[in-house]
C-alpha positions in Angstrom: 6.3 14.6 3.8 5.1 12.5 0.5 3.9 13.3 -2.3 0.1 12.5 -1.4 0.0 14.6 1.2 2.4 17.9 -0.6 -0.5 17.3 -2.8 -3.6 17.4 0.1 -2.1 20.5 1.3 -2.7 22.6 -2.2 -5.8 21.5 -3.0 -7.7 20.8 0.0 -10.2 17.9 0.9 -11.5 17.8 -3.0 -11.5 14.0 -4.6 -8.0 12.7 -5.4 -7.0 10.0 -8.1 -4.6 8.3 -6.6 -2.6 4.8 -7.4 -1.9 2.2 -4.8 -0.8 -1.0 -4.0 -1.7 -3.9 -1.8 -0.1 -7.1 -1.4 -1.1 -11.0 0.0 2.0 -12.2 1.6 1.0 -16.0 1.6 3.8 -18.1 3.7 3.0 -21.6 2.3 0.7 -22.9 4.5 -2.6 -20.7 3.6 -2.3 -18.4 5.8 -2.0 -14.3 4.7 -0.1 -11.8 6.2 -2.5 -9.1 8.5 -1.0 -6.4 9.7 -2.9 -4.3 13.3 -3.7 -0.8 11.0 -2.3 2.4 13.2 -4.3 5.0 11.1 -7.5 4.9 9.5 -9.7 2.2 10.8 -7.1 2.5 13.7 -7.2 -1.5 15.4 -8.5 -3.1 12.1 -6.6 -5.2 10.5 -5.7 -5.1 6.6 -3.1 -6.3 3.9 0.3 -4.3 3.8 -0.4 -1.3 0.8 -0.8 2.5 0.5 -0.4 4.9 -2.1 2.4 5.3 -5.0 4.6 8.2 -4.4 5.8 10.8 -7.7 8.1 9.0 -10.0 7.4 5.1 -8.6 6.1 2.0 -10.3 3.0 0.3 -8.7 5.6 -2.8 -8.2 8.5 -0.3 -6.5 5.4 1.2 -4.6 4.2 -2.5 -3.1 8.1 -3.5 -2.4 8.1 -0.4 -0.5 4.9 -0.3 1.4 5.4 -3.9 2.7 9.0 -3.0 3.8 7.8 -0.1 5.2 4.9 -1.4 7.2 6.1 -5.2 7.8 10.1 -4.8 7.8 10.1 -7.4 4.9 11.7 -8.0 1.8 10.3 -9.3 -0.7 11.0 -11.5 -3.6 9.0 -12.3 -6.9 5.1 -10.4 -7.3 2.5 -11.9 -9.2 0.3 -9.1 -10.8 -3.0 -11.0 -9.4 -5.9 -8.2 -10.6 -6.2 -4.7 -11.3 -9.2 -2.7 -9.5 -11.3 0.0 -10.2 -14.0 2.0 -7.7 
């Protein structure tokens, strides 16, 4: 189990700040990489990403989130914008 959800266990379903990461996997030839999203909106599709787990950088947490969900490795990130809600 990771850290996000060690943590939804002790306190419950009250607001979270949590830290992610999402990444645009262009291949050259404009087009982005989608992936078919298995949980929540289950059949939507979004851009590889999910939350940083204890002790990870927001670039170690992208590299792993697209490996994880895509199977790929991948090289040099560009830092395109930081967002708040």
């Amino acid at each position: 189990m990771g850290y996000v959800e060690d943590l939804r266990k002790m306190v419950g379903h009250i607001p979270l700040i949590l830290v992610g990461a999402v990444v645009l996997i262009n291949d050259g030839n404009n087009r982005i990489l989608l992936q078919k999203r298995m949980q929540h909106p289950v059949g939507r599709f979004g851009l590889p990403g999910g939350l940083m787990e204890l002790g990870e950088s927001t670039e170690e947490t992208a590299r792993r989130e697209v490996f994880e969900e895509t199977g790929l490795t991948i090289g040099t990130l560009h830092l395109i914008d930081v967002f708040l809600k």
